[in-house]
C-alpha distance (Angstrom), angle and dihedral (degrees) to the residues before:
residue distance angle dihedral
X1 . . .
X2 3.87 . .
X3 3.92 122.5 .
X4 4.30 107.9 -76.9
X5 3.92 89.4 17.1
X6 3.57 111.9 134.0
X7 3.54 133.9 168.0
X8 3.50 116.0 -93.0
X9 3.55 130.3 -153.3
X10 4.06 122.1 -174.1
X11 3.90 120.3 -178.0
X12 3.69 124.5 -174.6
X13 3.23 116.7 -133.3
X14 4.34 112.6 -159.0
X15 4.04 104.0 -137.7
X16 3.75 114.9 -139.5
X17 3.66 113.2 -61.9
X18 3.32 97.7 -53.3
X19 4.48 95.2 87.9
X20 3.27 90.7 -125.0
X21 4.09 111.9 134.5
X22 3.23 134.7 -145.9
X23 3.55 117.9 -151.7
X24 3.80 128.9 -150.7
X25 3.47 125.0 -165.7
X26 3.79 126.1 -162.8
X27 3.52 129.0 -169.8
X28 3.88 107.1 -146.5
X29 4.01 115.1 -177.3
X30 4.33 119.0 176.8
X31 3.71 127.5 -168.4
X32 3.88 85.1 -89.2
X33 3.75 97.7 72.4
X34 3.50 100.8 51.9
X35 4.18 85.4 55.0
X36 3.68 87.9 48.7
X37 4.04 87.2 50.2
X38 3.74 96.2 49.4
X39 3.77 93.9 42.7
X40 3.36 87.8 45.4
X41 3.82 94.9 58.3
X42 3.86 90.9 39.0
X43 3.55 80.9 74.6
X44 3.18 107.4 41.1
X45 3.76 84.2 59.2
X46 3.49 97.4 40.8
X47 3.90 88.8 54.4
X48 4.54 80.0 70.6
X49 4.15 93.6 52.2
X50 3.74 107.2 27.8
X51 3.37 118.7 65.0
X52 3.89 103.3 -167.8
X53 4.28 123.4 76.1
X54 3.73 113.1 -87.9
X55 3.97 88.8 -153.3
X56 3.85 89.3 46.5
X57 4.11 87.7 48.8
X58 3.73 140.8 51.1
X59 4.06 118.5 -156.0
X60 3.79 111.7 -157.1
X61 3.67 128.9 -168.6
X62 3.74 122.6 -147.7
X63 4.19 112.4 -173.5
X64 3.96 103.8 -150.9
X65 4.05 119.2 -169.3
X66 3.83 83.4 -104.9
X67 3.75 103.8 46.1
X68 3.97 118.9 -66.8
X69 3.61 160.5 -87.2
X70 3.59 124.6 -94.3
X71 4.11 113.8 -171.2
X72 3.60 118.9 179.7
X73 3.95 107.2 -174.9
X74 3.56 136.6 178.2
X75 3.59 110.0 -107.2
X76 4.06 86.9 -133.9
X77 3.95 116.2 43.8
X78 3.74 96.8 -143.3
X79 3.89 95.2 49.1
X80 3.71 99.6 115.3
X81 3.96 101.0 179.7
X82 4.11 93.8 49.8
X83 4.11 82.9 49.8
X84 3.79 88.4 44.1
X85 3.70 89.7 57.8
X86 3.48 97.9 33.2
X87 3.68 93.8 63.9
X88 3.96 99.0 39.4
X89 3.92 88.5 58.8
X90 3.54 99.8 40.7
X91 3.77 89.4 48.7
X92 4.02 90.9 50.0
X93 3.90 81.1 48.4
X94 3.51 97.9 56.4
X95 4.26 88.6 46.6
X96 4.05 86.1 51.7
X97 3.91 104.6 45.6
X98 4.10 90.9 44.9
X99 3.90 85.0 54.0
X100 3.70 81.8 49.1
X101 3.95 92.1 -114.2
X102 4.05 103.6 142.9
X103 3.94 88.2 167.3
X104 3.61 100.5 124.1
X105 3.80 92.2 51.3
X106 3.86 95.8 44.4
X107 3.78 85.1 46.7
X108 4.01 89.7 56.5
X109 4.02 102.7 39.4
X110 3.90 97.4 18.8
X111 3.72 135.2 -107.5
X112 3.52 93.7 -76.3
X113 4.17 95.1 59.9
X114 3.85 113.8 144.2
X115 4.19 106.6 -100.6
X116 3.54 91.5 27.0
X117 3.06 120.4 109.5
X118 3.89 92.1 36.5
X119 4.08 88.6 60.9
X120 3.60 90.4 51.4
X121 4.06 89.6 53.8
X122 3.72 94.3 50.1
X123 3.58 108.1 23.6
X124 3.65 84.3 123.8
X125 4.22 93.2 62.9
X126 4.29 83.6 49.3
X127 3.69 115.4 99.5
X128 4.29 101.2 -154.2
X129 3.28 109.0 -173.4
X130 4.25 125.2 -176.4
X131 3.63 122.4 -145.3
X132 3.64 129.5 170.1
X133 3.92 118.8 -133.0
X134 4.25 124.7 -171.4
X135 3.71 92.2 -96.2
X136 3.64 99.7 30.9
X137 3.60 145.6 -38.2
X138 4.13 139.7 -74.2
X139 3.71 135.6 -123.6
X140 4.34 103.5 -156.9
X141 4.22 106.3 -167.8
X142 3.86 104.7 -168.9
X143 3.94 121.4 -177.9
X144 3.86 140.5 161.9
X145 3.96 90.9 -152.6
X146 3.72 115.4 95.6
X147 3.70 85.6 -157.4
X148 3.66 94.8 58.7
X149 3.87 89.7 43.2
X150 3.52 86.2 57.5
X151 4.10 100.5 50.8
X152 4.22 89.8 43.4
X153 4.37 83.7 53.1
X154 3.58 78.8 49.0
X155 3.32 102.9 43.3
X156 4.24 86.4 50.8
X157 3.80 100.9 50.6
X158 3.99 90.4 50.8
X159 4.11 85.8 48.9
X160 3.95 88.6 45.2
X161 3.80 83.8 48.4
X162 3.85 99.5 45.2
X163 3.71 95.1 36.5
X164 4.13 89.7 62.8
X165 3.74 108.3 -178.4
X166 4.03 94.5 -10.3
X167 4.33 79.6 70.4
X168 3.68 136.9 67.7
X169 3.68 128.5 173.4
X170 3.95 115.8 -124.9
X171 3.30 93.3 -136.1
């Protein structure tokens, strides 16, 4: 659903003999629509930092003992410009979070995104390493701080989360 869109439910309501209808109108929101609004802005925003398609591409998030695995794939092997633009940003990325510099990220899910904070502390006990794959590229976070394990599993489920159908978790 887009941003503000909200099921709506009309019921006519016949008025005495006359044929005259009332109409009520209820506005019904679930749990489901405010997902569908946040992912929906996620991508808005992420349309400003990431260069590639997110309905061409599929991130996925694997949480390791160490840290995790972040894969971000193009959705068709042989797609050579969603690769292309895969592997430039990832590789900027991987330049920005070692520097601790999580500003693409915070710009997408917002300042206050689970993990956060405690990457931008100890960015500089995270190992990021780049690696290009055939369909893609890979983001590798290795740490010997349970604590800093703990914010990048964070950091993954509320990407999984905000990322909707453009996500999957690896495992």
């Amino acid at each position: 659903m887009t941003n503000g869109k909200r099921r709506l439910w009309m019921a006519g309501i016949a008025a005495g003999g006359t044929g005259a209808a009332l109409t009520a109108v209820l506005l019904i929101g679930s749990p489901q629509d405010s997902d569908d609004d946040r992912q929906s802005t996620v991508a808005e925003r992420g349309q400003s930092v990431m260069p590639f398609d997110l309905e061409q591409t599929t991130h996925r998030f694997t949480p390791t003992k160490t840290g995790g695995v972040q894969d971000v794939i193009a959705d068709q092997p042989d797609d050579a410009k969603q690769i292309g633009l895969i592997r430039a940003h990832l590789q900027k990325e991987a330049t920005a979070f070692s520097q601790g510099d999580f500003g693409d990220p915070a710009q997408i899910h917002g300042d206050s995104m689970p993990g956060l904070t405690g990457l931008q502390d100890g960015y500089e006990r995270i190992e990021v390493r780049y690696q290009e794959r055939h369909e893609g590229a890979t983001l590798t976070y290795t740490t010997d701080e349970p604590a800093l394990v703990n914010a990048l599993h964070d950091w993954f489920k509320a990407q999984l989360s905000d990322h909707g159908d453009h996500a999957e978790s690896g495992h």
